[in-house]
C-alpha positions as a Python dict, from the first residue, in 0.01 Angstrom:
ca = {
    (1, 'X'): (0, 0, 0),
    (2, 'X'): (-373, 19, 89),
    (3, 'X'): (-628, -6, -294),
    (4, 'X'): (-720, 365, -383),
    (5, 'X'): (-1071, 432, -371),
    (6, 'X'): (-1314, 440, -664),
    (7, 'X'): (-1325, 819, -809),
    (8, 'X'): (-1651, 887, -1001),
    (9, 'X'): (-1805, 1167, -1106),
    (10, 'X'): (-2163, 1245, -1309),
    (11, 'X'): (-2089, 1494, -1653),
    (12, 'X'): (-2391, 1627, -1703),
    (13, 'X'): (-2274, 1690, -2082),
    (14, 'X'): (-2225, 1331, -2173),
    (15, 'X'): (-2470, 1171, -1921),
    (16, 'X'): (-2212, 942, -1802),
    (17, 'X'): (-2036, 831, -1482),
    (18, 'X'): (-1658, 689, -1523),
    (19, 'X'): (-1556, 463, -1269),
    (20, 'X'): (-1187, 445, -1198),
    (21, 'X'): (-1067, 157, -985),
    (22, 'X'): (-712, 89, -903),
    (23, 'X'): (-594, -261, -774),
    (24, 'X'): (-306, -413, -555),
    (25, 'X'): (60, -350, -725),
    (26, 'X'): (-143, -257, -1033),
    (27, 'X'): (54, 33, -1217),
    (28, 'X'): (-233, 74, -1449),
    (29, 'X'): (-569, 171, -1360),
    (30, 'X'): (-902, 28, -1515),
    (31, 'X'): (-1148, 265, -1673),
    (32, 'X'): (-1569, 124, -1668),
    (33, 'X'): (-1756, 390, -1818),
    (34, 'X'): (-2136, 305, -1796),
    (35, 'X'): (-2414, 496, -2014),
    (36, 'X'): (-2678, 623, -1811),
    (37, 'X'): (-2863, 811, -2068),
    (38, 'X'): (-3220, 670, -2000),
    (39, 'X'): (-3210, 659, -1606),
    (40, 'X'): (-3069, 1041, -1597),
    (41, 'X'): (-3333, 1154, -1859),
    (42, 'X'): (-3619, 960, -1620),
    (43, 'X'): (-3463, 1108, -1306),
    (44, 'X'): (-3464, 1475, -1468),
    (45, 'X'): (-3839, 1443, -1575),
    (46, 'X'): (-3889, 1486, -1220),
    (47, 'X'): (-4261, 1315, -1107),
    (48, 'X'): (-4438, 1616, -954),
    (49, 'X'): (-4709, 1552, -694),
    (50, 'X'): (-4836, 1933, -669),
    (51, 'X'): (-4799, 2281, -828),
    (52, 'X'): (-4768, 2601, -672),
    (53, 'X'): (-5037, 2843, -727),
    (54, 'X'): (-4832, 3218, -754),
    (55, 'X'): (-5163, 3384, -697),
    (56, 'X'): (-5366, 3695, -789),
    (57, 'X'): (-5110, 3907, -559),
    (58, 'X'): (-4791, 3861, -373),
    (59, 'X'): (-4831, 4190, -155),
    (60, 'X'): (-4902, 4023, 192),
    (61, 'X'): (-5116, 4372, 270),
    (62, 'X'): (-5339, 4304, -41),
    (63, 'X'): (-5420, 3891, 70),
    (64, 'X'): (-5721, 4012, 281),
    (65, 'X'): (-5863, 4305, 134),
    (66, 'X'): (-5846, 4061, -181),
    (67, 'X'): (-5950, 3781, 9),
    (68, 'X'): (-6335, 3989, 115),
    (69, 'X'): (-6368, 4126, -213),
    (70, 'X'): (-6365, 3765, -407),
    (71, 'X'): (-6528, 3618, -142),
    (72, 'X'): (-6828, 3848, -164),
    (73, 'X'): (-6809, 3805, -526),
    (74, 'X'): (-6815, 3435, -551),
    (75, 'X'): (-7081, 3439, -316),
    (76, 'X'): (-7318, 3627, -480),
    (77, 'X'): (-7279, 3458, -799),
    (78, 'X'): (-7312, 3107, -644),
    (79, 'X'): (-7650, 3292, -465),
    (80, 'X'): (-7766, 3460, -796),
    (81, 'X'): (-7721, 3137, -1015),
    (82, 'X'): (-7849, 2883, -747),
    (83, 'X'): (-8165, 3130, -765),
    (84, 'X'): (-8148, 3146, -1098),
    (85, 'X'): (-8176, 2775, -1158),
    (86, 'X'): (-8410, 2707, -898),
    (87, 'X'): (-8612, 2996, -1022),
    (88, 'X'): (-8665, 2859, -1358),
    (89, 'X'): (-8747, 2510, -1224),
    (90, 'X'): (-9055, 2624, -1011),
    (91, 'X'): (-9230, 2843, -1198),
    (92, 'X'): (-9419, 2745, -1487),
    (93, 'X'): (-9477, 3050, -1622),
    (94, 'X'): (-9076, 3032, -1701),
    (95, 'X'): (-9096, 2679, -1839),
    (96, 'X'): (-9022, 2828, -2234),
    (97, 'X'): (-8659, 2763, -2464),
    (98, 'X'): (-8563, 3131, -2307),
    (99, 'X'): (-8561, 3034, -1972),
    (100, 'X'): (-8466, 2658, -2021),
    (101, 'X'): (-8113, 2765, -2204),
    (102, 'X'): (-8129, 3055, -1938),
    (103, 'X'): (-8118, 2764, -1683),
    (104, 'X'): (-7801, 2597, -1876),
    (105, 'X'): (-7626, 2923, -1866),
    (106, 'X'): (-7662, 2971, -1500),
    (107, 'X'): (-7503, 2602, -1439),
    (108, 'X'): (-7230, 2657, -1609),
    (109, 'X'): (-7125, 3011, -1485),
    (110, 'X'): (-7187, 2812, -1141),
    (111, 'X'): (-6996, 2523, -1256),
    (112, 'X'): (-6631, 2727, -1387),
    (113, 'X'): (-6661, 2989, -1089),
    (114, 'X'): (-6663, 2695, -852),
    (115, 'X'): (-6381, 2536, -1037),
    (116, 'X'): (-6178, 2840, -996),
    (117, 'X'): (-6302, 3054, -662),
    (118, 'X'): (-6311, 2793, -382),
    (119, 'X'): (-5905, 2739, -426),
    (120, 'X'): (-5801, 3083, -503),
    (121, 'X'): (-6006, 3160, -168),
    (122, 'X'): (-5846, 2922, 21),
    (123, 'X'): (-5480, 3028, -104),
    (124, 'X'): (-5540, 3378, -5),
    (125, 'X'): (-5549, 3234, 409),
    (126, 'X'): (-5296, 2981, 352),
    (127, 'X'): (-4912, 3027, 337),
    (128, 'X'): (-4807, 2791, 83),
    (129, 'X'): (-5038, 2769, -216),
    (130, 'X'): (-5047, 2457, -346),
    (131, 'X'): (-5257, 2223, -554),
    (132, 'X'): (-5181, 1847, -611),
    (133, 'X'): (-5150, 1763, -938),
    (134, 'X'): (-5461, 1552, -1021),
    (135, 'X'): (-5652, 1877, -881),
    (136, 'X'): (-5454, 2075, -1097),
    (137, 'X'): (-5583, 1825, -1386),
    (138, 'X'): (-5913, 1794, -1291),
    (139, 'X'): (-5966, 2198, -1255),
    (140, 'X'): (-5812, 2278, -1617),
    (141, 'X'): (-6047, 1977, -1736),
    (142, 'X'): (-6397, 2145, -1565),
    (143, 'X'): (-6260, 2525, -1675),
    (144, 'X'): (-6221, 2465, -2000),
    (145, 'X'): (-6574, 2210, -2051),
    (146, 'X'): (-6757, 2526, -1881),
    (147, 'X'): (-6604, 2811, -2040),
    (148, 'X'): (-6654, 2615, -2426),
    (149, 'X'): (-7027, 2525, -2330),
    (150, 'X'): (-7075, 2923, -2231),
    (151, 'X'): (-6994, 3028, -2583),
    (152, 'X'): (-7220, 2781, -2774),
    (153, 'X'): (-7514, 2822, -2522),
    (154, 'X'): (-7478, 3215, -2581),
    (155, 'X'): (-7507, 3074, -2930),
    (156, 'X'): (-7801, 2874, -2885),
    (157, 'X'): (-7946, 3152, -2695),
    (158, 'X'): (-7936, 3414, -2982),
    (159, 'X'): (-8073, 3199, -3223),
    (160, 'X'): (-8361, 3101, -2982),
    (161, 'X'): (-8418, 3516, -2958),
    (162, 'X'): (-8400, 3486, -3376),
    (163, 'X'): (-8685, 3217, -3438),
    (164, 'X'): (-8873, 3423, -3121),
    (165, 'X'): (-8845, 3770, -3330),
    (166, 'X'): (-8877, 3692, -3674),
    (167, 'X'): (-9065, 3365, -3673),
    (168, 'X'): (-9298, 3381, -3403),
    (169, 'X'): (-9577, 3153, -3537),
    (170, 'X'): (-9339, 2883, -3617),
    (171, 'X'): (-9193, 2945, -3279),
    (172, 'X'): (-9345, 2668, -3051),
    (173, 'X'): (-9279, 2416, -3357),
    (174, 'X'): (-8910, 2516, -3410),
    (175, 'X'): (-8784, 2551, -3060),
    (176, 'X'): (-8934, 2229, -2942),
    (177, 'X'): (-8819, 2065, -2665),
    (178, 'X'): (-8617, 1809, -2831),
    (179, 'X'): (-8457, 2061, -2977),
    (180, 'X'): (-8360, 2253, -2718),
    (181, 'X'): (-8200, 1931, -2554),
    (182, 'X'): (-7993, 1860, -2899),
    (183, 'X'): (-7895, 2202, -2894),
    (184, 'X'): (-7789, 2191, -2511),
    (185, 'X'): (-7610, 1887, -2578),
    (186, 'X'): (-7383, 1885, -2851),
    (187, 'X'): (-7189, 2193, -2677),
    (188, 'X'): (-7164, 1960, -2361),
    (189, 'X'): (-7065, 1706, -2610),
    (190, 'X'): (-6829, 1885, -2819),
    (191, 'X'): (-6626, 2085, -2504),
    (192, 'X'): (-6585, 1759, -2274),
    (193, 'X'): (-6377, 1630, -2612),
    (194, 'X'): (-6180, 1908, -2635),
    (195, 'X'): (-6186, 1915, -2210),
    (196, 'X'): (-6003, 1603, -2262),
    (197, 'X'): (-5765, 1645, -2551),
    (198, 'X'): (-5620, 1953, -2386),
    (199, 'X'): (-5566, 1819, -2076),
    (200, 'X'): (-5396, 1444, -2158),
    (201, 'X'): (-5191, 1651, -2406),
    (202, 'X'): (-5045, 1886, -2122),
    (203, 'X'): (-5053, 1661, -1806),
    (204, 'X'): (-4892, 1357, -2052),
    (205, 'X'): (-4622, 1581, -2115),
    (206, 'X'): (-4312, 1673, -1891),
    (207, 'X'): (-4311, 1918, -1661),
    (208, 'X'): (-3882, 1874, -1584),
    (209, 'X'): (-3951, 1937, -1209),
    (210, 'X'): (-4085, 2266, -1271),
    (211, 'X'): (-4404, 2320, -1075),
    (212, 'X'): (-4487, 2714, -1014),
    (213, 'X'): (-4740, 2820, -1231),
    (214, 'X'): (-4786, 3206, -1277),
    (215, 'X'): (-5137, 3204, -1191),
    (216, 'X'): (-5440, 3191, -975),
    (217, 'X'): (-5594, 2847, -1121),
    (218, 'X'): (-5422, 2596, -1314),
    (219, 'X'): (-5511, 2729, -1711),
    (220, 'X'): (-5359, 2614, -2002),
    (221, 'X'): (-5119, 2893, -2102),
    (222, 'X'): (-4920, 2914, -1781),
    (223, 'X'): (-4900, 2541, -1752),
    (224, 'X'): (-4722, 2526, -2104),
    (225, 'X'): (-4454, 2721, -1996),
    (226, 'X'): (-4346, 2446, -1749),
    (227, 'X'): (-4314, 2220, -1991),
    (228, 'X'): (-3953, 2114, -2112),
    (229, 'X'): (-4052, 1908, -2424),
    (230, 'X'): (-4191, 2105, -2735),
    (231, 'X'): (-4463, 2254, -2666),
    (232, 'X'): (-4585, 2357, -3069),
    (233, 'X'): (-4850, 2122, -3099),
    (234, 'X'): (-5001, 2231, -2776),
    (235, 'X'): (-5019, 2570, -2850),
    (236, 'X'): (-5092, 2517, -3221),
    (237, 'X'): (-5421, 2304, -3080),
    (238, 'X'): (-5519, 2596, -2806),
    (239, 'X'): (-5461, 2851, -3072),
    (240, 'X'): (-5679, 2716, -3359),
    (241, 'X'): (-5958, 2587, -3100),
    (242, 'X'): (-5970, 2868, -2902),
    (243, 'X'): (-6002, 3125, -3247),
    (244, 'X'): (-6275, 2863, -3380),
    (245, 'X'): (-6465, 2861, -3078),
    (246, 'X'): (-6493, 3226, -3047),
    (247, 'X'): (-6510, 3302, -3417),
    (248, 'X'): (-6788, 3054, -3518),
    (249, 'X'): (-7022, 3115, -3208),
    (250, 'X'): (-6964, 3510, -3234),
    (251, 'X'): (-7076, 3432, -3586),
    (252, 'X'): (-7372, 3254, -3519),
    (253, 'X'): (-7523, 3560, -3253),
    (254, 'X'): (-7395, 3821, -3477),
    (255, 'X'): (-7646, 3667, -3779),
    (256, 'X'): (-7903, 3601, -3541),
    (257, 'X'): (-7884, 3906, -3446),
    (258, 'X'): (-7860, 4128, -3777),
    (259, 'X'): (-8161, 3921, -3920),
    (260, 'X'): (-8338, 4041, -3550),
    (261, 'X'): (-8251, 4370, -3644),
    (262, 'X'): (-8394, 4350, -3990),
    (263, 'X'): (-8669, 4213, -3801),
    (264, 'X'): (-8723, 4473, -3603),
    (265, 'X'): (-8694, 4778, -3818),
    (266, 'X'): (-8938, 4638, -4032),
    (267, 'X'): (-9215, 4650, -3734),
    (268, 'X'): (-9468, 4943, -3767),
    (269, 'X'): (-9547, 4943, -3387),
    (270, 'X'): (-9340, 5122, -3186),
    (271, 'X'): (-9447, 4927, -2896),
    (272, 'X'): (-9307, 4557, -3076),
    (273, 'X'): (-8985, 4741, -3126),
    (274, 'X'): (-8889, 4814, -2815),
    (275, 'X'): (-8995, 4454, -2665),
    (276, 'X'): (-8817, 4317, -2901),
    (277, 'X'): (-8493, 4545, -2803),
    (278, 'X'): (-8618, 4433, -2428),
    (279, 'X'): (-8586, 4095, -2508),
    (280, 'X'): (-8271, 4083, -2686),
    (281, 'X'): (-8079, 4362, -2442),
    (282, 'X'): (-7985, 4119, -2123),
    (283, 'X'): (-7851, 3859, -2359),
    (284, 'X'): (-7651, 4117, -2577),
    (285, 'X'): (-7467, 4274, -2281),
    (286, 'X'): (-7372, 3946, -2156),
    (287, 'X'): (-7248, 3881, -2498),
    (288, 'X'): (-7038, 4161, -2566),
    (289, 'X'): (-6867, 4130, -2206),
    (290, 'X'): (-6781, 3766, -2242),
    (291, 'X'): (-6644, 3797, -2615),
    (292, 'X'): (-6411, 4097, -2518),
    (293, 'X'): (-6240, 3923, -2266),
    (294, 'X'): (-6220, 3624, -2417),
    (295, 'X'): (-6069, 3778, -2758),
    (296, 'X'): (-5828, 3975, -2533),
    (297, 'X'): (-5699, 3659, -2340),
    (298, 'X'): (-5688, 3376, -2654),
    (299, 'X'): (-5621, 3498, -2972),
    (300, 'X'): (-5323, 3665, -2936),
    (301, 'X'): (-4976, 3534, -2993),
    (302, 'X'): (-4779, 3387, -2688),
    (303, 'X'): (-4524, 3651, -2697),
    (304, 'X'): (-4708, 3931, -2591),
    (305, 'X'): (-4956, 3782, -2301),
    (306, 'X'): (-4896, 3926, -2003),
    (307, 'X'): (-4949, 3695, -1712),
    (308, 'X'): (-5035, 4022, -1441),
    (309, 'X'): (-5252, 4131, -1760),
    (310, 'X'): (-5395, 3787, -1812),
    (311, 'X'): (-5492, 3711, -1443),
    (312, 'X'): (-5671, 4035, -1443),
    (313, 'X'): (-5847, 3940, -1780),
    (314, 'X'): (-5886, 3603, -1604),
    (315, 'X'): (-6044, 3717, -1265),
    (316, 'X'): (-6327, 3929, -1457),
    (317, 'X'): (-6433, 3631, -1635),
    (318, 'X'): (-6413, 3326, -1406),
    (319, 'X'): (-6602, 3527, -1062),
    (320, 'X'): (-6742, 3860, -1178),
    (321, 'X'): (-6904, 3746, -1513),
    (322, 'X'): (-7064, 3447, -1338),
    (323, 'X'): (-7198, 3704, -1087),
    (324, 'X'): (-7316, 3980, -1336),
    (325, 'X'): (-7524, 3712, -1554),
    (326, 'X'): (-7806, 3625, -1329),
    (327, 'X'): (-7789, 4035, -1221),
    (328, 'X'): (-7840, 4123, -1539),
    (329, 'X'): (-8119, 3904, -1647),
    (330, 'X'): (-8347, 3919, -1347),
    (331, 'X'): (-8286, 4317, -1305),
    (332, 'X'): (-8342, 4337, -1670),
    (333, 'X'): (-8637, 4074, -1743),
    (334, 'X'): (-8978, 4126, -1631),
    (335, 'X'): (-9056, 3801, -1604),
    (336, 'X'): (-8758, 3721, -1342),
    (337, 'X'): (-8927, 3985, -1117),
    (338, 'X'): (-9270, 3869, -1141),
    (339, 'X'): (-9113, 3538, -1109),
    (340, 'X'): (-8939, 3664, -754),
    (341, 'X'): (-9226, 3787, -673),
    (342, 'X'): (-9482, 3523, -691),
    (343, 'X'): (-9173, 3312, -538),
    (344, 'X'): (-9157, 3525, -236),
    (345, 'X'): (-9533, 3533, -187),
    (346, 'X'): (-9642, 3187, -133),
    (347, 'X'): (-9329, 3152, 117),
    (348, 'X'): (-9463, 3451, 345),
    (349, 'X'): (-9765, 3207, 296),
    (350, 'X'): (-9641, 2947, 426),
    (351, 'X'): (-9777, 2829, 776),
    (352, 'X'): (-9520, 2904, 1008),
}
């Protein structure tokens, strides 16, 4: 009588594999059961290499009618800021705190469009949209340093339009340019740290082979629902960051500018008043754009985001924000235009 062969099967209940063996004119049959509780849990964390990207749409009609809109977009906010930066650089008359945390903002709405636009562009011509997973890293860790260092430079901004309004002689002395660099810095400072946290926190957690994110970019909220360990502390971190982000640098503009205000109403010239509205208005409307979105996507509780709603919100802020600002501010400012103009001047003077 030829041996049986082994029988073995994998419960995925107990996580074990029994081995039954039978041997030559051996009525009974040996059992070897063998624990493989650590290799099965290392095998189901599977390693992932890349996520897939679900996209803005998935209507195949919509991928290039969507694909010339953002493109347009992206483009003239990379124009717009580029000019913006290089604007402020060459002309002295625009070497003052305005224009140097003017100059800030423009890099950074640069710096999280580019993060986001160049792939979402690419995965509207391509049929399988994914990312590798160190990109995938990498572009949650440059989103979230740029969209932090926004806030507090908006910040930094209103309080520069505060010492401007309502303590012009001390003005000069105030908003030196040491200070100016401290208060450029400590945002850059204080969102690569919590670039970081959130980032090793997600990408050192598990992902149980689970790799489509519902989104255009890789962001924080859709990336948490791929994980299969608990997620709390995560969430709990986003959630109380994210409010005291918004909350204390809404705070800070929204003193700056009720003691403007004050300011202002206190003025006997009509003619002060309104440049002192002129001044303030660009920065205001860029203010109360950001912070609605913002509010709208983060503080609200998990269960009721959206993720169509969310990469609506999401879209609005990471390309057409970044392409409004520098609109805004040169259509808006004076300055911009006479800086434009002067600009465009000595080129046409230019030998040739």
């Amino acid at each position: 009588m030829p041996p049986a062969e082994p029988s073995q099967w994998v419960s995925a209940d107990l996580w074990t594999v029994n081995v039954q063996c039978s041997q030559y004119d051996q009525p009974s049959m040996t059992t070897q059961q063998f624990s493989l509780t650590a290799w099965m849990n290392k095998q189901n964390l599977t390693a992932l290499t890349e996520f897939i990207l679900m996209g803005i749409t998935d209507r195949p009609e919509l991928q290039a009618p969507f694909f010339g809109l953002f493109l347009i977009i992206y483009t003239v906010s990379v124009v717009g800021n580029l000019g913006m930066i290089i604007l402020t650089n060459m002309d002295s008359r625009l070497q003052t705190p305005m224009y140097f945390f003017l100059r800030h903002l423009a890099f950074i709405d640069l710096g999280y469009s580019t993060a986001v636009g160049p792939k979402m562009l690419v995965n509207f011509v391509t049929n399988q949209n994914t990312i590798p997973y160190n990109w995938c890293a990498t572009q949650l860790s440059f989103f979230i340093l740029f969209i932090i260092s926004e806030l507090f430079i908006l910040s930094a901004m209103a309080y520069d339009r505060y010492v401007a309004i309502c303590k012009p002689l001390l003005y000069t002395v105030v908003m030196s340019q040491r200070v100016c660099w401290v208060l450029v810095a400590i945002p850059y400072l204080y969102s690569a740290f919590l670039s970081l946290t959130t980032t090793i926190k997600i990408f050192m957690s598990s992902f149980c082979g689970h790799n489509v994110i519902r989104h255009f970019y890789c962001d924080s909220l859709p990336l948490l629902t791929l994980l299969c360990s608990s997620s709390r502390d995560i969430e709990l971190i986003i959630l109380i960051f994210s409010a005291f982000n918004l909350v204390s640098s809404l705070v800070i503009v929204l003193v700056s500018y009720i003691l403007i205000l004050m300011a202002i109403l206190r003025m006997n010239s009509a003619e002060g008043r309104h440049k002192a509205f002129s001044t303030c208005g660009s920065h205001l409307t860029v203010v109360v754009v950001l912070y609605a979105t913002l509010f709208f996507m983060y503080v609200q509780p998990k269960s009721s985001h959206s993720f169509d709603t969310d990469k609506i919100a999401s879209a609005f802020y990471t390309l057409i924000i970044p392409m409004l600002n520098p609109m805004i501010y040169s259509l808006r400012n004076k300055e911009v235009k006479g800086a434009l103009h002067r600009i465009w001047k000595s080129l046409h003077r230019l030998p040739m």
